[in-house]
PyMOL Python script that loads the backbone (N, CA, C, O; Angstrom):
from pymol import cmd

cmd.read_pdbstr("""\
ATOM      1  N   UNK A   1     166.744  75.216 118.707  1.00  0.00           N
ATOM      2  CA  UNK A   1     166.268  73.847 118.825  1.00  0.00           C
ATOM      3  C   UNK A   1     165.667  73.414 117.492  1.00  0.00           C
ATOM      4  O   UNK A   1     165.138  74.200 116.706  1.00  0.00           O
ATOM      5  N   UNK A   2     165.811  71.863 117.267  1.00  0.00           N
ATOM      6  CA  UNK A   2     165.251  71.696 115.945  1.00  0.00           C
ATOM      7  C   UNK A   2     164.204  70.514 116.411  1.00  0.00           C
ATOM      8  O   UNK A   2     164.279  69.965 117.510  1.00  0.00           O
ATOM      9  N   UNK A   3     163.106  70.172 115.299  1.00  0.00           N
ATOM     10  CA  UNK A   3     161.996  69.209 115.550  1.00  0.00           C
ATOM     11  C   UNK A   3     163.019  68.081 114.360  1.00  0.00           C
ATOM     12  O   UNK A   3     163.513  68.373 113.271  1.00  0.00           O
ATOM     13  N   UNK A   4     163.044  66.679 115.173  1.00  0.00           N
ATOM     14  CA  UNK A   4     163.902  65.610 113.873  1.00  0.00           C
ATOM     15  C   UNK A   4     162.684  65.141 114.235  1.00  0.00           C
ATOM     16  O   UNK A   4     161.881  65.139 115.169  1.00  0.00           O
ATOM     17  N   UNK A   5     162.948  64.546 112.582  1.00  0.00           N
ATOM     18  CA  UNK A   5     161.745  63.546 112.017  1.00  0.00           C
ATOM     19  C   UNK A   5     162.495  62.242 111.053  1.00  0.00           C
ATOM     20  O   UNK A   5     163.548  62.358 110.427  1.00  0.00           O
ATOM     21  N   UNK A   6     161.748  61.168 111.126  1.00  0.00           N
ATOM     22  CA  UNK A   6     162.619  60.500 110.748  1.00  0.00           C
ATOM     23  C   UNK A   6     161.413  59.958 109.249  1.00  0.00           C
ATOM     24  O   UNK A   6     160.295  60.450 109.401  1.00  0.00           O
ATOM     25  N   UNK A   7     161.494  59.436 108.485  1.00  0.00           N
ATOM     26  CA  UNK A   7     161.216  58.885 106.956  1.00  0.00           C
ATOM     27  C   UNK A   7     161.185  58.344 106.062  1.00  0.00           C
ATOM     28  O   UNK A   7     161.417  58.941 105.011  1.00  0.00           O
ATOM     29  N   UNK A   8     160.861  56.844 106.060  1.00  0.00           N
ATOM     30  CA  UNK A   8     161.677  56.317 105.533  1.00  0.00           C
ATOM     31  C   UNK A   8     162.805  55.989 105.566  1.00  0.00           C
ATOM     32  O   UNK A   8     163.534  55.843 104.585  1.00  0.00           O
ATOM     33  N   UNK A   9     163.243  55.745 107.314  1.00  0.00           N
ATOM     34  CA  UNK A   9     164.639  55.480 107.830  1.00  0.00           C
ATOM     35  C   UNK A   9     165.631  56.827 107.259  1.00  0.00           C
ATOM     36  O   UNK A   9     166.720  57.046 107.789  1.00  0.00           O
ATOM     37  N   UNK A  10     165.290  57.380 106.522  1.00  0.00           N
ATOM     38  CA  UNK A  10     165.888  58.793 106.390  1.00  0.00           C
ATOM     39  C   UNK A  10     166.196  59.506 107.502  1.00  0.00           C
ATOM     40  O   UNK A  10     165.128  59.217 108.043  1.00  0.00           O
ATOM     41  N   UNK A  11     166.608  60.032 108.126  1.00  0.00           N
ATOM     42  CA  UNK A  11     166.562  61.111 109.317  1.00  0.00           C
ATOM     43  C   UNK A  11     167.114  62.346 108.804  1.00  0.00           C
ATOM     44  O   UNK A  11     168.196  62.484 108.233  1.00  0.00           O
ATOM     45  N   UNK A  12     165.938  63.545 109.169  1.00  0.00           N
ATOM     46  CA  UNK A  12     166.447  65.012 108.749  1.00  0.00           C
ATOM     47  C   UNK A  12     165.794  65.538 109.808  1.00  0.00           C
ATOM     48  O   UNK A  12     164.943  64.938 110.465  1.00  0.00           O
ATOM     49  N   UNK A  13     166.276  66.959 110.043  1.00  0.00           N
ATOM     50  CA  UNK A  13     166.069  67.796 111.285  1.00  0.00           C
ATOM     51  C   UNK A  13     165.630  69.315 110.184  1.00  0.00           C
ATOM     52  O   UNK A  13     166.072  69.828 109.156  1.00  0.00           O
ATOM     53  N   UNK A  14     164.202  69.635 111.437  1.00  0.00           N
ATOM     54  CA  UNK A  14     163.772  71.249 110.765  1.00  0.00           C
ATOM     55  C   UNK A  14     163.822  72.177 111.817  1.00  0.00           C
ATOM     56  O   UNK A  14     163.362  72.202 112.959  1.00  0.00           O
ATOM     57  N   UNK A  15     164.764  73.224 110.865  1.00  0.00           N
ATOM     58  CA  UNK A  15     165.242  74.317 112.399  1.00  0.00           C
ATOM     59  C   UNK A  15     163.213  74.381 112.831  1.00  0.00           C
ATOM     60  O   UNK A  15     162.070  74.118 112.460  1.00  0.00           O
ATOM     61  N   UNK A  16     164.149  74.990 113.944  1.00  0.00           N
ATOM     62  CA  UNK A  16     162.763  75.742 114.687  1.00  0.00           C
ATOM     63  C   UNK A  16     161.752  77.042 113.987  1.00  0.00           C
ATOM     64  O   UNK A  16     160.530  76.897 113.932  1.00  0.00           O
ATOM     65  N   UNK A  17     162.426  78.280 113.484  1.00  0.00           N
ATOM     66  CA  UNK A  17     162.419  78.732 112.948  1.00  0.00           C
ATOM     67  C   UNK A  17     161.855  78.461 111.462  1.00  0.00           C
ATOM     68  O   UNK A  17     161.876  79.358 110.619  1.00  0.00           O
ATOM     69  N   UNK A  18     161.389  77.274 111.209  1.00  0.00           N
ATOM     70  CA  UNK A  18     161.446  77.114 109.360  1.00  0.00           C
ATOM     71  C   UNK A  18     159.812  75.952 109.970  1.00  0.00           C
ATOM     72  O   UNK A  18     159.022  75.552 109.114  1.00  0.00           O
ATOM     73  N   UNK A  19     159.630  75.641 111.322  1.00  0.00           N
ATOM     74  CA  UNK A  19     158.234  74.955 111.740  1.00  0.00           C
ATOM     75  C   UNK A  19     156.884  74.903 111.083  1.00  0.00           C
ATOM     76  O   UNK A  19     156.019  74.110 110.711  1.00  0.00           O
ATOM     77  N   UNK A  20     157.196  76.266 111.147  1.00  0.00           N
ATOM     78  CA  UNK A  20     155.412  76.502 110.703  1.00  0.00           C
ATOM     79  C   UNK A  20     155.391  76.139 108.987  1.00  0.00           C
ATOM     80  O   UNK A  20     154.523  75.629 108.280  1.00  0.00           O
ATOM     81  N   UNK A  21     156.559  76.578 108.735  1.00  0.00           N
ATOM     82  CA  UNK A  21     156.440  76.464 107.031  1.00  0.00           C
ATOM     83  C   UNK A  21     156.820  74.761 106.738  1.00  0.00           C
ATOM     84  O   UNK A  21     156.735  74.322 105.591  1.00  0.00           O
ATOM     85  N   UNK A  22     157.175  74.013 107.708  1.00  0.00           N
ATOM     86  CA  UNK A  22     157.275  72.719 107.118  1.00  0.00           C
ATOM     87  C   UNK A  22     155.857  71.910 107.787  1.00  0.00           C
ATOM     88  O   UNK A  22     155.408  70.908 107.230  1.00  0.00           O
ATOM     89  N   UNK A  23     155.268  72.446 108.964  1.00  0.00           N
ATOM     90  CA  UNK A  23     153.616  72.363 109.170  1.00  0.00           C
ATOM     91  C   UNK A  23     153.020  72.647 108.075  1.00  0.00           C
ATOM     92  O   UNK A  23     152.353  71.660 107.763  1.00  0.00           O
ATOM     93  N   UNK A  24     152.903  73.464 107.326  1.00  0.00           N
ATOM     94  CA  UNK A  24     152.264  74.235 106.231  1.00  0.00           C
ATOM     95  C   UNK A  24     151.846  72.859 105.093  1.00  0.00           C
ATOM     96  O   UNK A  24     150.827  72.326 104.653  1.00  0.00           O
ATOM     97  N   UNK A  25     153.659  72.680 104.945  1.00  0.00           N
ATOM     98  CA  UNK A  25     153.960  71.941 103.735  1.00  0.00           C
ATOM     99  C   UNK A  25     153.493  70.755 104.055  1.00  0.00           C
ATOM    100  O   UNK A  25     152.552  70.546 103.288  1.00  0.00           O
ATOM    101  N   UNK A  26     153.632  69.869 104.761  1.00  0.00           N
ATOM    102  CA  UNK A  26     153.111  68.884 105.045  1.00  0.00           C
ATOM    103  C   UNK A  26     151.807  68.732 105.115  1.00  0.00           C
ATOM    104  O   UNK A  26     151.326  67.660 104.748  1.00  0.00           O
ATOM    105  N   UNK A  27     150.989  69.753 105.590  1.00  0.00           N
ATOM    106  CA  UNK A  27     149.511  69.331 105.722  1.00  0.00           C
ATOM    107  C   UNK A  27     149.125  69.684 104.648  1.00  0.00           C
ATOM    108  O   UNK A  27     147.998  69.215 104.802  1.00  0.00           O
ATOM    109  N   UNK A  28     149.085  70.095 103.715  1.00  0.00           N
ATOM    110  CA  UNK A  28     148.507  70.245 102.325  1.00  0.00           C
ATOM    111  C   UNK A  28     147.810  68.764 101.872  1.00  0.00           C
ATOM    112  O   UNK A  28     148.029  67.573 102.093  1.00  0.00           O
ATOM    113  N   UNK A  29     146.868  69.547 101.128  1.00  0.00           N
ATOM    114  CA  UNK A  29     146.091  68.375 100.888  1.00  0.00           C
ATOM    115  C   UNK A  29     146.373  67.430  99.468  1.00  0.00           C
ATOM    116  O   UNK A  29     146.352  68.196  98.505  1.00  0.00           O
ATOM    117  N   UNK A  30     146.569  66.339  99.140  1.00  0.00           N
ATOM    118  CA  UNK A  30     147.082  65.696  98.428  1.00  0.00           C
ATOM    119  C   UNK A  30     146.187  64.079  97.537  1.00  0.00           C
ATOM    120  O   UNK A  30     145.735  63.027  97.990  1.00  0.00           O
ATOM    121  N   UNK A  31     146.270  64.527  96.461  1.00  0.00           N
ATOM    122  CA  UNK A  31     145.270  63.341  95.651  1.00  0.00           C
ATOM    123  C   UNK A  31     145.730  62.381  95.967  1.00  0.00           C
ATOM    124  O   UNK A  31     146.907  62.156  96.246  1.00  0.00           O
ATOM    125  N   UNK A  32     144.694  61.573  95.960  1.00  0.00           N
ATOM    126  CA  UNK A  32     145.007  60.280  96.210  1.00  0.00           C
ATOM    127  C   UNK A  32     145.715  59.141  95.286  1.00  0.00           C
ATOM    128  O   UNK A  32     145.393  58.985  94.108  1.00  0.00           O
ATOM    129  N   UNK A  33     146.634  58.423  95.886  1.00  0.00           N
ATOM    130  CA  UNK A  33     147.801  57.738  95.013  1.00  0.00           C
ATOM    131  C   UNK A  33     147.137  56.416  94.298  1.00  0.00           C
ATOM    132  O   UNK A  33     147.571  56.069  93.200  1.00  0.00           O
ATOM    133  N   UNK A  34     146.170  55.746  94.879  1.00  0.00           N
ATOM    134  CA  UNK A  34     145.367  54.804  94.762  1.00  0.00           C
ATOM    135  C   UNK A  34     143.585  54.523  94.647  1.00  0.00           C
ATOM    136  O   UNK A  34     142.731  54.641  95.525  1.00  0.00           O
ATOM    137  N   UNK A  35     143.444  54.099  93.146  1.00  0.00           N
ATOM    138  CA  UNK A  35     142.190  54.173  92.889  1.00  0.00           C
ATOM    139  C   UNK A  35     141.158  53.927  93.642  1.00  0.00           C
ATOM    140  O   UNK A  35     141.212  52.735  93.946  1.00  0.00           O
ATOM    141  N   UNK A  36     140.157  54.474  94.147  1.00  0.00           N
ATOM    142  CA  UNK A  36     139.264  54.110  94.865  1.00  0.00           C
ATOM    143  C   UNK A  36     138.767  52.858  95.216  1.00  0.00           C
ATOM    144  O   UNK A  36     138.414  52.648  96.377  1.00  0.00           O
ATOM    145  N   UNK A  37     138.673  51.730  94.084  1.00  0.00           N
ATOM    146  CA  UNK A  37     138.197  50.446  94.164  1.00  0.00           C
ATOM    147  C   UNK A  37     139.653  49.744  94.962  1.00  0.00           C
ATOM    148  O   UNK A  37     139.633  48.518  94.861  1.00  0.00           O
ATOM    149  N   UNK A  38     140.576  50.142  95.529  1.00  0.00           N
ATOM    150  CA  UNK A  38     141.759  49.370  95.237  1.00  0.00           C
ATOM    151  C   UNK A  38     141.192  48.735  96.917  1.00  0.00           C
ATOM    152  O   UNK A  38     140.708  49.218  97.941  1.00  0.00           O
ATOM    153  N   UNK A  39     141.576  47.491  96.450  1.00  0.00           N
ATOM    154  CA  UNK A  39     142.253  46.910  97.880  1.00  0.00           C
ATOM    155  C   UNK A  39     143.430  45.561  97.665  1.00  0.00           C
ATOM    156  O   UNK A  39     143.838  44.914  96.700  1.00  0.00           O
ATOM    157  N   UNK A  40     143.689  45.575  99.175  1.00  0.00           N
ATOM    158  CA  UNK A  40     145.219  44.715  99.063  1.00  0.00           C
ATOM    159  C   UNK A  40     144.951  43.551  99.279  1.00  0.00           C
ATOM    160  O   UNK A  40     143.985  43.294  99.997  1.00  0.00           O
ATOM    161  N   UNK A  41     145.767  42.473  98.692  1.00  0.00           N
ATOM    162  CA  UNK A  41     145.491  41.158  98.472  1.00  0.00           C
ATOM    163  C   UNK A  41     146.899  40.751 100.244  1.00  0.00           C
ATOM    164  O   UNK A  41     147.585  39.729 100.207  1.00  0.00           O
ATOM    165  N   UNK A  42     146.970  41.447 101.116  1.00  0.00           N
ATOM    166  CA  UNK A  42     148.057  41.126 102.024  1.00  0.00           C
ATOM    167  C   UNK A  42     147.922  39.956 102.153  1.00  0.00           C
ATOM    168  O   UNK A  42     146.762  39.550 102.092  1.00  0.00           O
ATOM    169  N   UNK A  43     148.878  39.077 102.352  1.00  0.00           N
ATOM    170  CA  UNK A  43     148.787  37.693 102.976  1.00  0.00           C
ATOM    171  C   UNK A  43     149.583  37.558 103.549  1.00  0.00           C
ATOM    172  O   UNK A  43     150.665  38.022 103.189  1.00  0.00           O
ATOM    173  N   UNK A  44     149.421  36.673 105.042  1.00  0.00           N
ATOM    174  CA  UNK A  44     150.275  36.855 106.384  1.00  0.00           C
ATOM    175  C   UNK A  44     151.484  35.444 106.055  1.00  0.00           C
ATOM    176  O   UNK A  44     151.261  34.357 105.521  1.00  0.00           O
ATOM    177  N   UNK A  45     152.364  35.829 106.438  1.00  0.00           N
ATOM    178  CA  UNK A  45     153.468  35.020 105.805  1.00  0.00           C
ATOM    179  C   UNK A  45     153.507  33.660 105.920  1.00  0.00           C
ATOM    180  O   UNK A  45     154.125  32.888 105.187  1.00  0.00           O
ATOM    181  N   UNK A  46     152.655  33.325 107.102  1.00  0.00           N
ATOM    182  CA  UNK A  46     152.760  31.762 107.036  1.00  0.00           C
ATOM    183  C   UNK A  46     151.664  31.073 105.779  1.00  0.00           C
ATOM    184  O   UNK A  46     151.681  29.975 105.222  1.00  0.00           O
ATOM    185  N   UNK A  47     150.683  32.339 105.631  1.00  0.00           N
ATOM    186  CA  UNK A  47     149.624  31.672 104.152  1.00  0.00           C
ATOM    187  C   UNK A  47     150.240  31.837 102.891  1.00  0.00           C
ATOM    188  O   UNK A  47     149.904  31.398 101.791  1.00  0.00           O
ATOM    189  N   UNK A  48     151.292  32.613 103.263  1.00  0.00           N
ATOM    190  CA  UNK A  48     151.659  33.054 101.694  1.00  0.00           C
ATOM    191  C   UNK A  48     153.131  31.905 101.413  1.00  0.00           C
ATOM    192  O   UNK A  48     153.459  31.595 100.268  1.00  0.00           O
ATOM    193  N   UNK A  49     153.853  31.408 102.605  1.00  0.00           N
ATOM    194  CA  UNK A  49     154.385  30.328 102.474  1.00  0.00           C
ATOM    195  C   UNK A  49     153.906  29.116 101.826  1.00  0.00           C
ATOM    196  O   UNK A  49     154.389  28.430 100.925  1.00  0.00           O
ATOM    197  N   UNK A  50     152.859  29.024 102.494  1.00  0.00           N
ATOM    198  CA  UNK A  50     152.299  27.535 101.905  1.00  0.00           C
ATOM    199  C   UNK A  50     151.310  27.878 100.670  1.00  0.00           C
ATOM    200  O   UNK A  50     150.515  26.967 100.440  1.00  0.00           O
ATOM    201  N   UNK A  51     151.226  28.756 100.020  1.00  0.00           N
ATOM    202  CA  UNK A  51     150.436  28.843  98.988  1.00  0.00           C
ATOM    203  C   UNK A  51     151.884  29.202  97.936  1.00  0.00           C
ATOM    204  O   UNK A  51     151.657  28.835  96.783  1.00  0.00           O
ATOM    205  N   UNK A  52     152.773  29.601  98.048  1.00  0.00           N
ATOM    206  CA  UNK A  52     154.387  29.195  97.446  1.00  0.00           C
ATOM    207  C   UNK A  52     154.224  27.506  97.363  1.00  0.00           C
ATOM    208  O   UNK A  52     153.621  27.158  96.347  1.00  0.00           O
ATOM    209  N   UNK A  53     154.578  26.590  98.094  1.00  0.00           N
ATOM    210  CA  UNK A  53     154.799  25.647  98.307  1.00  0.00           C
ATOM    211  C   UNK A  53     153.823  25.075  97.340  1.00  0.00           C
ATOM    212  O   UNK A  53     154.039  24.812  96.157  1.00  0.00           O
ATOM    213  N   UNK A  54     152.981  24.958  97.849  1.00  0.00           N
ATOM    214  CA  UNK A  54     151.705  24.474  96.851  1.00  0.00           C
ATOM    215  C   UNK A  54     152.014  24.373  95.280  1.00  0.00           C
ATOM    216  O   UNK A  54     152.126  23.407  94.525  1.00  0.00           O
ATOM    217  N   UNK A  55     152.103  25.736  95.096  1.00  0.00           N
ATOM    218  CA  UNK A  55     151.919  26.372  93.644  1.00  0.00           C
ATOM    219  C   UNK A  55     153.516  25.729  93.239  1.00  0.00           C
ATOM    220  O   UNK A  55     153.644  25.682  92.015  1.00  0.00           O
ATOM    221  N   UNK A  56     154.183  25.458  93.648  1.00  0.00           N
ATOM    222  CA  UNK A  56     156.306  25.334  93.228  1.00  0.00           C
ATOM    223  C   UNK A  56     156.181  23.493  93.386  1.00  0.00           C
ATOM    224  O   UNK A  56     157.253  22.888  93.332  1.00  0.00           O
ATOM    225  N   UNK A  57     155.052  22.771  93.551  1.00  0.00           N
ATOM    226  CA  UNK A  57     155.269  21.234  93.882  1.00  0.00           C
ATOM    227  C   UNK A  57     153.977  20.815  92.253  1.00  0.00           C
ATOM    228  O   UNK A  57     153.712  19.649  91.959  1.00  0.00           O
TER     229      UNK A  57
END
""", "prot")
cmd.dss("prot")
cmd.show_as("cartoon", "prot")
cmd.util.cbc("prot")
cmd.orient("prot")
């Protein structure tokens, strides 16, 4: 039997047998990709429409 995982719309399968070592690998601990101060400017699409509009007139 295998555990599938999917990734980024990727799809790959880990035998059963190879589990613990892709548990392993995965939980490792990993620096962080983004500076501490960071935050996201998200804007929900209908604000970010009309702030297009705005800014293009």
């Amino acid at each position: 039997m295998t555990m599938a995982t999917s990734t980024f719309g990727r799809q790959f399968a880990v035998k059963k047998e190879k589990a613990g070592e892709f548990v392993k690998e995965m939980s490792k601990e990993v620096p962080p990709t983004l500076r501490g101060d960071f935050h996201s400017n998200f804007a929900r699409e209908k604000d970010l429409k009309e702030s297009l509009s705005k800014a293009l007139k």
